[in-house]
Backbone bond lengths (Angstrom), bond angles and torsions (degrees), N, CA, C in turn:
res aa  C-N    CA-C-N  psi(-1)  N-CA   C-N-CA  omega(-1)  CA-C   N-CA-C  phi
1 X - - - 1.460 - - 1.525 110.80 -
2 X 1.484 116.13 67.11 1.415 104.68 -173.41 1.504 124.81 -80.98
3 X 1.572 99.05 -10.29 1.463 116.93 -166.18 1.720 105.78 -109.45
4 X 1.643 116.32 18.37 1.292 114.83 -176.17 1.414 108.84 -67.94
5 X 1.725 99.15 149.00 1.201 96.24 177.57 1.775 131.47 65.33
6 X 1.737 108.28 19.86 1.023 108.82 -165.18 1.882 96.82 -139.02
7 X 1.148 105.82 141.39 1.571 107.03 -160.75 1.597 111.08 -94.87
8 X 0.673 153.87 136.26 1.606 155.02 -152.80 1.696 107.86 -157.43
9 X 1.236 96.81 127.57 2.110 119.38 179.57 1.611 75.62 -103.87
10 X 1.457 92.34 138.69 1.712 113.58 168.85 1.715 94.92 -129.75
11 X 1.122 124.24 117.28 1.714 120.48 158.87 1.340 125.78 -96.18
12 X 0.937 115.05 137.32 1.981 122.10 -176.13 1.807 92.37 80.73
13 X 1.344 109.53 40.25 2.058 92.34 170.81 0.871 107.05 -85.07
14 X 1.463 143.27 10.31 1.489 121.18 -162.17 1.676 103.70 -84.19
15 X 1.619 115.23 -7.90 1.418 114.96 168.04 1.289 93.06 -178.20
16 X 2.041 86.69 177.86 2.088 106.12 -164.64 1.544 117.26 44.71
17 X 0.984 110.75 -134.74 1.717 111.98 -164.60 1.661 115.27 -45.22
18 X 1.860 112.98 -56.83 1.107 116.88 178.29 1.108 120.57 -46.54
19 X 1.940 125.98 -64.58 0.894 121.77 155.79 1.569 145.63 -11.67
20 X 1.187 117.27 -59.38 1.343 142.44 162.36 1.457 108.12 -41.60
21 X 1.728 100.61 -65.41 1.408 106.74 173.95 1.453 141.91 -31.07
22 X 1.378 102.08 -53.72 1.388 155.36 173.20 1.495 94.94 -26.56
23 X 1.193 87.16 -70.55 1.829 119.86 -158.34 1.325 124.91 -77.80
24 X 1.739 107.39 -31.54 1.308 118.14 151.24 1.368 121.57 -83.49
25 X 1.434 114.96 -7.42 1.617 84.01 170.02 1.807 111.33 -89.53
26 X 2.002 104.90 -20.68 1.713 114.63 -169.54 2.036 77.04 -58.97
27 X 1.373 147.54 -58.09 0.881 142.71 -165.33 1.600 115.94 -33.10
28 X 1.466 99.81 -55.96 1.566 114.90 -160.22 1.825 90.33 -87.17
29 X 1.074 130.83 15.02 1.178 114.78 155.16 1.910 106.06 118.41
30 X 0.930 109.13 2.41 1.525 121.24 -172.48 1.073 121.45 -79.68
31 X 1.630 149.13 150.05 1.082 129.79 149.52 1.916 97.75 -111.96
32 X 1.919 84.45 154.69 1.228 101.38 -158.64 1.670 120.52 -121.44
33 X 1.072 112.41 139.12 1.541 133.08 177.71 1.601 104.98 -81.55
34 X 1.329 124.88 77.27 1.820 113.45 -171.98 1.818 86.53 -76.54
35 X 1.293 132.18 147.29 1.449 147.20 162.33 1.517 118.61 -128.94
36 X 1.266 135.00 119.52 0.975 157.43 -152.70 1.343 129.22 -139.39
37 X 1.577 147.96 110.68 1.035 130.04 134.08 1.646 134.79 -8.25
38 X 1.308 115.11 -59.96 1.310 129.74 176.89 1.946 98.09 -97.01
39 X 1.175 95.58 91.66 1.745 110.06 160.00 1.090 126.34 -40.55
40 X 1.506 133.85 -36.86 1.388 158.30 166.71 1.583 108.19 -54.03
41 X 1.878 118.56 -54.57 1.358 123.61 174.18 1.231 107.44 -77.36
42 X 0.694 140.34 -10.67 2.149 152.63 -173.26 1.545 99.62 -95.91
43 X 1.120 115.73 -30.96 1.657 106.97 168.07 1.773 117.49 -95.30
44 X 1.060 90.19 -31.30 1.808 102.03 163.75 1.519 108.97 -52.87
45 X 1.259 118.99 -48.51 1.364 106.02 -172.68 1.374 111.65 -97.62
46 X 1.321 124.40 -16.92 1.516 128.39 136.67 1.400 113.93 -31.63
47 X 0.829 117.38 -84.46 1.679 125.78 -173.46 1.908 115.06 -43.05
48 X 1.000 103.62 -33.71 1.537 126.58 169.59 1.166 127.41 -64.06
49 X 1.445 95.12 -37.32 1.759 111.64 -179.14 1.485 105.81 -85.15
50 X 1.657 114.11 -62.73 1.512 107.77 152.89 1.145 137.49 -30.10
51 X 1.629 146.89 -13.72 0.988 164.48 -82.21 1.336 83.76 -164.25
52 X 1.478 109.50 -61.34 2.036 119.24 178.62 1.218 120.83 -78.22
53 X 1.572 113.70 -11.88 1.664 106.66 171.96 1.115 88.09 117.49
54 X 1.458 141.05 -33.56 1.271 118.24 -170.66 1.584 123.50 -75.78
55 X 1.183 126.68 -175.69 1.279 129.44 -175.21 1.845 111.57 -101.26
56 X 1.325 101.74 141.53 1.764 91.42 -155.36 1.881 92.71 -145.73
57 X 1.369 127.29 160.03 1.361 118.92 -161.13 1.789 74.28 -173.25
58 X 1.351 112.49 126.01 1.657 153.17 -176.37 1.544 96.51 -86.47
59 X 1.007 144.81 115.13 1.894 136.44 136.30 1.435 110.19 -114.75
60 X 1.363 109.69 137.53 1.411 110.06 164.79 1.600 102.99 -90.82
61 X 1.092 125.82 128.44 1.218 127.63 177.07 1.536 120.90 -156.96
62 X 1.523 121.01 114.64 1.694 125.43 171.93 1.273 91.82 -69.77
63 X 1.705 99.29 125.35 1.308 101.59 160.00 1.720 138.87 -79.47
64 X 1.769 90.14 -7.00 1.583 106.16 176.14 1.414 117.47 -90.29
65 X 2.234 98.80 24.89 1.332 90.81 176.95 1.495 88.67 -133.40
66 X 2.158 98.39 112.62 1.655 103.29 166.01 1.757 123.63 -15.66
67 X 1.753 98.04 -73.11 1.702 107.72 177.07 1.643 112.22 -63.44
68 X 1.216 131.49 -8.63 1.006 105.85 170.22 2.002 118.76 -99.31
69 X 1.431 97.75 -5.89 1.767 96.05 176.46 1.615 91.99 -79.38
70 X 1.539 138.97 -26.64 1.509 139.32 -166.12 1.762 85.76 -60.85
71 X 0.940 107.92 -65.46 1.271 115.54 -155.38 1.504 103.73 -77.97
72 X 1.387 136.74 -2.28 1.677 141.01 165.78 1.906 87.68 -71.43
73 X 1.054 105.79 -54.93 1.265 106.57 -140.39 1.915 95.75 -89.15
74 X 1.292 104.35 -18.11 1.845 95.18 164.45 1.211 97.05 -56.23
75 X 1.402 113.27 -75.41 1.409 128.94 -158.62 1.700 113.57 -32.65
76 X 1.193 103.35 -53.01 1.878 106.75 177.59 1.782 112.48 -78.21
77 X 1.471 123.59 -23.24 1.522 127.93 134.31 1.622 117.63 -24.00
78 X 1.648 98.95 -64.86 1.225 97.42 -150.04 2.199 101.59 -74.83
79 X 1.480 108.63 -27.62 1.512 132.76 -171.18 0.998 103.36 -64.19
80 X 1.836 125.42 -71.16 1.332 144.26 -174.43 1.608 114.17 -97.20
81 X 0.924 126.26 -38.84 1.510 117.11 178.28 1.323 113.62 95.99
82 X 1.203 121.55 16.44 1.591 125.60 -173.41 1.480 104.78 160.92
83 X 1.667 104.37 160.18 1.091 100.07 168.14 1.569 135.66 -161.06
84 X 1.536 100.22 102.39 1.723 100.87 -138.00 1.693 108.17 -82.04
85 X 1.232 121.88 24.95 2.074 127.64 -163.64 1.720 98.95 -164.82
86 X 1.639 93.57 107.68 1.413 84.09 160.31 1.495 104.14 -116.53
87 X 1.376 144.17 131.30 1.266 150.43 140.85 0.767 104.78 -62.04
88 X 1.808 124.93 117.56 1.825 131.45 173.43 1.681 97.12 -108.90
89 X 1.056 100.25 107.11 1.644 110.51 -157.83 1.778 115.30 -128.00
90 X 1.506 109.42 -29.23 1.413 116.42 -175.98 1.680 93.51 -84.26
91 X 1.586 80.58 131.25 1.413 111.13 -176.10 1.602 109.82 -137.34
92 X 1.357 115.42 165.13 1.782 135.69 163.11 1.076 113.87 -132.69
93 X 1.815 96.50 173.84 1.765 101.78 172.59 1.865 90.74 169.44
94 X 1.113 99.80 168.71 1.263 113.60 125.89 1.686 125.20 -170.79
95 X 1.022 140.56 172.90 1.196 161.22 -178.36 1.949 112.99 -42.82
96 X 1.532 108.06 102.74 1.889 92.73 179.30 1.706 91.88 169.62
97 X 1.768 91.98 151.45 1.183 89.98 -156.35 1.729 106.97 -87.15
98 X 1.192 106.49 -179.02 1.509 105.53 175.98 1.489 120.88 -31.47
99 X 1.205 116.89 -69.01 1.413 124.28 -172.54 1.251 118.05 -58.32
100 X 1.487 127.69 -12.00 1.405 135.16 -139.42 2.013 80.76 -125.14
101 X 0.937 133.87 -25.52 1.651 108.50 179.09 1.245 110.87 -87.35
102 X 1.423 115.72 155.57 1.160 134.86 -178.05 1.623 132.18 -103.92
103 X 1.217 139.59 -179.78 1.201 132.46 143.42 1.368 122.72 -19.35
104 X 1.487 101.88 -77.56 1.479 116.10 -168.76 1.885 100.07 -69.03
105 X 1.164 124.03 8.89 1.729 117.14 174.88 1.682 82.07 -95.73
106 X 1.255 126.55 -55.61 1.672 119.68 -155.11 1.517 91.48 -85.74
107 X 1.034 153.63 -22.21 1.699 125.59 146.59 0.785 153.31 -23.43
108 X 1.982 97.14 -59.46 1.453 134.26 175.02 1.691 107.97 -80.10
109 X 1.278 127.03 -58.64 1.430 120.59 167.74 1.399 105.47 -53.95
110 X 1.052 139.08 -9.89 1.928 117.03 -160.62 1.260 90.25 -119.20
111 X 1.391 134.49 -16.78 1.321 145.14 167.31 1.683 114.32 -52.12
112 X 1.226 87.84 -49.45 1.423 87.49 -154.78 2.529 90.81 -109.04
113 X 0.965 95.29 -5.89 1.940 93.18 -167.50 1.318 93.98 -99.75
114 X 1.192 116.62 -53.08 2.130 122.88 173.61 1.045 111.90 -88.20
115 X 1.312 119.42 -74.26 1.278 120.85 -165.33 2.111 105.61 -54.43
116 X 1.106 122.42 -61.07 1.451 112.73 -174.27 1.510 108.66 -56.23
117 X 1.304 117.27 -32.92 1.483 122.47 -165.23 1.835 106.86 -64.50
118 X 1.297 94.22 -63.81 1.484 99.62 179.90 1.777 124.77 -69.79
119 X 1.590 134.77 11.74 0.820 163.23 -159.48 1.615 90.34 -142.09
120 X 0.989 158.69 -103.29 1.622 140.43 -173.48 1.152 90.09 -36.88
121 X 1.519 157.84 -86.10 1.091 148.02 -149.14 1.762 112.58 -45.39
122 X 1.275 104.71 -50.50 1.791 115.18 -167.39 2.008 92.25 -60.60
123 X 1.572 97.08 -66.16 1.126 92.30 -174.75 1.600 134.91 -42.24
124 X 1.399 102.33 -65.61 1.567 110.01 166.98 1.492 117.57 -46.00
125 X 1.710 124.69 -28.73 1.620 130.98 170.34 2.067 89.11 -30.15
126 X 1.528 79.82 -74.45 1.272 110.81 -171.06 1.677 126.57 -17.34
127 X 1.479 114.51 -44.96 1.329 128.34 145.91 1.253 121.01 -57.19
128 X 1.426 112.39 -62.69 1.694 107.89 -166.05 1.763 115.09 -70.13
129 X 2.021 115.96 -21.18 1.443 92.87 176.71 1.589 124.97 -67.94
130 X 1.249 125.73 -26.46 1.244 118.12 166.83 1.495 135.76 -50.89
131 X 1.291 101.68 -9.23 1.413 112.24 -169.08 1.506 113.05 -122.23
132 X 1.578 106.23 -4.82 1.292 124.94 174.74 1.769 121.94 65.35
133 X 1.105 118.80 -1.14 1.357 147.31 -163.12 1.666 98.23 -110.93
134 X 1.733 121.52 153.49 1.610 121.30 148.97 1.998 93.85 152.79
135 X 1.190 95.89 147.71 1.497 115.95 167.67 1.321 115.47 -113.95
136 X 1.380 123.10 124.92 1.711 112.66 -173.40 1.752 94.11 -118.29
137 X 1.079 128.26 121.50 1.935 126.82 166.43 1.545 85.59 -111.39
138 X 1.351 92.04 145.30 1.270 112.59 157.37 1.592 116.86 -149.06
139 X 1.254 105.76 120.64 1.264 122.32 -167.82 1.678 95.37 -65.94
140 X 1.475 109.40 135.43 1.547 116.11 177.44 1.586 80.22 -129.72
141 X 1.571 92.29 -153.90 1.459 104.83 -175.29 1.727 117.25 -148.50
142 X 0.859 136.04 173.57 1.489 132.60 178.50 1.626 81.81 -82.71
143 X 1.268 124.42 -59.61 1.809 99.31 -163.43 1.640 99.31 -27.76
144 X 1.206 122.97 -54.18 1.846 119.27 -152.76 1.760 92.67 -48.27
145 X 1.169 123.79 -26.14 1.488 118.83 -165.44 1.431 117.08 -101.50
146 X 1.488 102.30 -4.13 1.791 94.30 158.29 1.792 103.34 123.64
147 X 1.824 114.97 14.37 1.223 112.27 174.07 1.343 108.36 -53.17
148 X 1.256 107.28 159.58 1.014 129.03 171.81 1.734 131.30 -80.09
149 X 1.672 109.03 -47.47 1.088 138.85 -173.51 1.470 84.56 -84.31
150 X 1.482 156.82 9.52 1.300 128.21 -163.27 1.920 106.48 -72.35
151 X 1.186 103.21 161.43 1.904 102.75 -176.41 1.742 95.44 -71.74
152 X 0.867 142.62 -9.91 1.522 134.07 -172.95 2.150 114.43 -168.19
153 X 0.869 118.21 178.82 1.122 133.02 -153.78 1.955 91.20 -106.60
154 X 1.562 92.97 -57.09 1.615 104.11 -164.20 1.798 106.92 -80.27
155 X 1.447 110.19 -13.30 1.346 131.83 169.95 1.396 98.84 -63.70
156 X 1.472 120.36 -72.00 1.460 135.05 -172.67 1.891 97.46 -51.33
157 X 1.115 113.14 -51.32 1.456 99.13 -149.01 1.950 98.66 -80.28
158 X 1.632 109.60 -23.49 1.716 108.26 156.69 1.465 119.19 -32.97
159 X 1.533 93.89 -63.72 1.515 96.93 -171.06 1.760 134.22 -65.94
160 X 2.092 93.66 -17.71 1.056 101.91 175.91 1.717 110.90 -68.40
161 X 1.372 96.97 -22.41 1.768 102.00 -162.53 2.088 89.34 -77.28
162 X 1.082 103.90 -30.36 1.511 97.23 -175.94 1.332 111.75 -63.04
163 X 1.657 119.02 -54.59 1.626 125.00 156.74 1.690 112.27 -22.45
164 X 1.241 124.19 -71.28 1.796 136.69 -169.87 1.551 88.61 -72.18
165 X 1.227 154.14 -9.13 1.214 149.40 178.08 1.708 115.42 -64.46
166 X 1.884 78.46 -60.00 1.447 110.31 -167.33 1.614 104.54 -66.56
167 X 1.089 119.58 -38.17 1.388 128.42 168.45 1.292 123.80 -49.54
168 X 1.075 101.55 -60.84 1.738 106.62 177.28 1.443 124.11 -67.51
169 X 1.363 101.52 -31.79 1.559 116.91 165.61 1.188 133.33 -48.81
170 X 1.305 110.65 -37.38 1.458 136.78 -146.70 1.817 82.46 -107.80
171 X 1.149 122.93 -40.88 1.146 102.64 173.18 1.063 133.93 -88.93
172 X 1.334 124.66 -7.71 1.829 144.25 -166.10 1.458 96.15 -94.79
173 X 1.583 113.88 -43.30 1.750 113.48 176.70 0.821 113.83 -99.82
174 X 1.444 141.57 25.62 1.571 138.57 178.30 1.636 97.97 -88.54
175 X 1.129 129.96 -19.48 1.309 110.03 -175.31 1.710 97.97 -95.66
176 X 0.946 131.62 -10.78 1.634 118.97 154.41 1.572 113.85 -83.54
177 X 1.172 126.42 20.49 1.571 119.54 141.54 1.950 85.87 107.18
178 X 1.052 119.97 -38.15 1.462 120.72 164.14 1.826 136.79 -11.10
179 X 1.212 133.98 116.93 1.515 124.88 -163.33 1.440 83.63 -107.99
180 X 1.167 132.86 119.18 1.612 120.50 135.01 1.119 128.05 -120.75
181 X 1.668 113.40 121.33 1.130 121.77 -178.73 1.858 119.07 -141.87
182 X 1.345 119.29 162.12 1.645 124.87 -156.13 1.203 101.81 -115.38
183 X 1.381 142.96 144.78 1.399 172.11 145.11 1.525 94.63 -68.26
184 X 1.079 122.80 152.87 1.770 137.67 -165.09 1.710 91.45 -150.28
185 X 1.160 137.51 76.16 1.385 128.64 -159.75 2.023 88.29 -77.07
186 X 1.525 116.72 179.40 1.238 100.08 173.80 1.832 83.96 -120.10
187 X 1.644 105.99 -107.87 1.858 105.02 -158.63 2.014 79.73 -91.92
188 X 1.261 114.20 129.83 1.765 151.61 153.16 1.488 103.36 -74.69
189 X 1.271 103.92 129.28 1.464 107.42 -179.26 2.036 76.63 -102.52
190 X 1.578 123.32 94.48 1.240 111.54 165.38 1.647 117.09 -119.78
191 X 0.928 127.59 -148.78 1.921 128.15 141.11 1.245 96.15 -58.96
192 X 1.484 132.54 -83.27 1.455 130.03 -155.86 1.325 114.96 -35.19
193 X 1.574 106.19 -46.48 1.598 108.91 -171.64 1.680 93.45 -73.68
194 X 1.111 129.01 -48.69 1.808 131.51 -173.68 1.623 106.03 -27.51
195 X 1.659 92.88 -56.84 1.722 104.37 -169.91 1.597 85.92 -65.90
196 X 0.979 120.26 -108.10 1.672 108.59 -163.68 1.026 124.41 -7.82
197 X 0.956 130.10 -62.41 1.891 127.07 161.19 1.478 115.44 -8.53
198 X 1.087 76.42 -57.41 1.751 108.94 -153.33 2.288 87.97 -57.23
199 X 1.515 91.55 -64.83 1.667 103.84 -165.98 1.764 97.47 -60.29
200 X 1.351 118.86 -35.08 1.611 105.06 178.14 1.226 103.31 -78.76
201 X 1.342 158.93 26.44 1.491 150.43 -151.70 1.873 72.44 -138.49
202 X 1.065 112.84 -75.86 1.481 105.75 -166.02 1.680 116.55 -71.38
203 X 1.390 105.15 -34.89 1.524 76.20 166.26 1.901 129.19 -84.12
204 X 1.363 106.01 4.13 1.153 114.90 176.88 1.878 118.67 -93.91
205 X 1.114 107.52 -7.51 1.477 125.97 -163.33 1.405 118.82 51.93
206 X 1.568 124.49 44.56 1.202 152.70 152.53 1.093 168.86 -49.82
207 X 1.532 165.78 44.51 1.455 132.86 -105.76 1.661 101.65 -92.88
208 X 1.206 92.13 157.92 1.438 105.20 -176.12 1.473 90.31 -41.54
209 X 1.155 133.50 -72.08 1.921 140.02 -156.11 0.960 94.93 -23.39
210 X 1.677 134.94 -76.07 0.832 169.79 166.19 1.536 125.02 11.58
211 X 1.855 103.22 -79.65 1.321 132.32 -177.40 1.681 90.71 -70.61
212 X 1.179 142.61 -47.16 1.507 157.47 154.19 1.438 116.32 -31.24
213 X 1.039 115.12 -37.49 1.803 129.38 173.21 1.553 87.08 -86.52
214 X 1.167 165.26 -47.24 1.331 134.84 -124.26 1.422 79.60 -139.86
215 X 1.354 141.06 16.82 1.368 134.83 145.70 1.514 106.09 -83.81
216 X 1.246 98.57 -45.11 1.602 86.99 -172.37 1.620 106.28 -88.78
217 X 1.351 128.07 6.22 1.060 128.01 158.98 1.953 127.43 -52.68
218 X 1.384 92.89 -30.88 1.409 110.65 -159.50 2.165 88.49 -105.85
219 X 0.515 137.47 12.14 1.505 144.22 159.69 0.888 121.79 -86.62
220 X 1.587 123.57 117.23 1.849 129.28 -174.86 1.607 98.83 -55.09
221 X 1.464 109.32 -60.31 1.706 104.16 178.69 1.499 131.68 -64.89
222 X 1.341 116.96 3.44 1.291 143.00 -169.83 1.807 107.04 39.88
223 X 1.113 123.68 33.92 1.913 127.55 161.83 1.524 90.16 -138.43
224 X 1.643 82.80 144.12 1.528 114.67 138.56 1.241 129.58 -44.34
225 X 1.447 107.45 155.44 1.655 103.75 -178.12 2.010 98.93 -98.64
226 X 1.205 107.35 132.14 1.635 118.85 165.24 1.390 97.65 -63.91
227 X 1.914 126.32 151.10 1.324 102.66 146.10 1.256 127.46 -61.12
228 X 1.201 133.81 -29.47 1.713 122.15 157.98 1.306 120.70 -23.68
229 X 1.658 120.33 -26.39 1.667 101.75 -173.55 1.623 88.32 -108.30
230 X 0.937 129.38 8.56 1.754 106.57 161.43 1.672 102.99 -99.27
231 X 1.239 119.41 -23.73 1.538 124.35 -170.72 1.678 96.02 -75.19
232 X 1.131 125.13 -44.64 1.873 121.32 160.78 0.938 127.10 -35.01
233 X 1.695 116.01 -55.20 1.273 121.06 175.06 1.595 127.10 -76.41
234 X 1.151 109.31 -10.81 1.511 111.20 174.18 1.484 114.46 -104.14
235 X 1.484 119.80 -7.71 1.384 116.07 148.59 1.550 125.31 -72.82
236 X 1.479 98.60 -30.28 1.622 104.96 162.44 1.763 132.43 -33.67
237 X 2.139 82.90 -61.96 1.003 105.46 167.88 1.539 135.95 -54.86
238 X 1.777 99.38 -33.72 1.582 84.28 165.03 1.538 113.24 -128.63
239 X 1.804 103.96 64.46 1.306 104.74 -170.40 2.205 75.57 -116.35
240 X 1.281 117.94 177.52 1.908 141.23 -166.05 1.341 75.60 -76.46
241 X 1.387 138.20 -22.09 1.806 109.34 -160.89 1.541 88.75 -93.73
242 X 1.569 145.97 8.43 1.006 154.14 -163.94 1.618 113.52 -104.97
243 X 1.507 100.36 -21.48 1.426 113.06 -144.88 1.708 113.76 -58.89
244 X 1.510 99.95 -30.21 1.884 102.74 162.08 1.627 129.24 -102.58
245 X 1.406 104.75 49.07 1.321 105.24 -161.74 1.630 87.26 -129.88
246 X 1.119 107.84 123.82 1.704 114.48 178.38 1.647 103.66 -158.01
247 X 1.488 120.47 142.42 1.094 130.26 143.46 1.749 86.25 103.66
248 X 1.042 122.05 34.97 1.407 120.02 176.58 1.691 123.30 -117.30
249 X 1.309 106.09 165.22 1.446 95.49 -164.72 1.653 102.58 -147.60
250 X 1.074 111.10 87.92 1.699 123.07 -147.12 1.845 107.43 -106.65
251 X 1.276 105.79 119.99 1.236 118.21 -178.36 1.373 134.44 -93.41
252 X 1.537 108.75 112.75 1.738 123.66 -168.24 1.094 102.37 -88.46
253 X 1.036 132.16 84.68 1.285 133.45 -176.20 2.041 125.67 -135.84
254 X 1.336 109.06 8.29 1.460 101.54 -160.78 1.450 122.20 48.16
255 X 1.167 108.80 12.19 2.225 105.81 160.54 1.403 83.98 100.84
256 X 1.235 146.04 15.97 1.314 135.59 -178.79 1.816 110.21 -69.07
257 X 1.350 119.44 -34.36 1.222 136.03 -176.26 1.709 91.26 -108.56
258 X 1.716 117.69 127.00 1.491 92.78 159.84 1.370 123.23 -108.15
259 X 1.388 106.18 38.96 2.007 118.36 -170.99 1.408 119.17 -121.81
């Protein structure tokens, strides 16, 4: 129970990483804020978490909307009274090559990968400096570090901005007692990764098996990551064995990235 008694915002839980998240921290002793786009999956993993005894609270909330993180973060104010774990976890994308994204792709990804990330982050600061206490993860990605395989260009360069985020953060709030640090997950066996599959299988003339074998072909550990192994490491992150670790940007990846 390293996380007893300790309150945790999870964003994007309604599935894959968040989810996972969610669930390992209600595990490690947490009660949890699941937040969601889809309100419906945000009570699903509410209900799930309750399920173990722990204490669990549903928001539907876009995080690429300023007034709607004010109002995520009343709401778990008003429930829990503090709030010592934020998981910055809701993410987008999808699959296409350079030439092929548009405006409306770098809106919608930067909307919701920078722009929501650093806005749950500012805000929630906002709670934890008074209290001198707080853990911030924010899930980035190996695209930010120069994959190759990433689903997009404007995807990759989000996550890079989440990487330089986490950095600066970690040093501007370290003197209010604050940890912030990023997870770099590498290939997610999630939906997101499913659909991609799916779009390289057909535009490659492929079977799914296939494009799936020659991902994990190219992996020093030869598996995929479950969300369970990024949801480990970010309880890590805001479990006491964490407590001097700030400004880092740590890669789940099976050796796929070696930086």
């Amino acid at each position: 129970m390293e996380l007893a008694n300790q309150i945790a915002i999870v964003t994007g839980a309604g599935q894959g990483i968040g989810k996972a998240a969610a669930l390992a921290m209600a595990a490690s002793g947490a009660s949890v804020v699941a937040v969601d786009i889809n309100g419906a999956s945000a009570q699903e993993t509410a209900v799930a978490i309750a399920a173990t005894g722990r204490r669990a609270l549903a928001i539907q909330a876009d995080v690429g909307s300023v007034q709607d993180i004010e109002r995520m973060v009343a709401e778990a104010i008003t429930t829990f009274g503090r709030i010592d774990i934020l998981v910055n976890n809701a993410g987008v994308t999808r699959r296409a090559y350079i030439m092929d994204l548009t405006e409306e792709d770098w809106d919608r990804i930067f909307r919701v990968n920078a722009k929501g990330v650093f806005f749950c982050l500012q805000r929630v600061s906002r709670e934890m400096i008074p209290r001198r206490s707080g853990r911030i993860i924010n899930i980035a990605s190996i695209a930010g570090k120069g994959f190759a395989g990433t689903s997009n260009a404007i995807y990759a360069a989000s996550k890079g901005a989440v990487i330089s985020l986490t950095k600066t953060a970690a040093q501007q709030l370290g003197r209010h007692n604050i940890n912030v640090n990023a997870l770099c997950p590498g290939i997610v066996r999630t939906a997101i990764y499913a659909d991609m599959v799916r779009v390289m299988a057909t535009e490659e003339g492929l079977g799914i098996e296939e494009i799936e074998r020659r991902g994990v072909r190219s992996i020093p550990l030869q598996r995929t990551n479950e969300p369970a192994d990024i949801a480990a490491a970010a309880v890590f992150l805001a479990s006491p064995g964490a407590r001097n670790i700030t400004g880092q940007c740590f890669n789940v990846d099976g050796g796929l990235v070696p930086h």
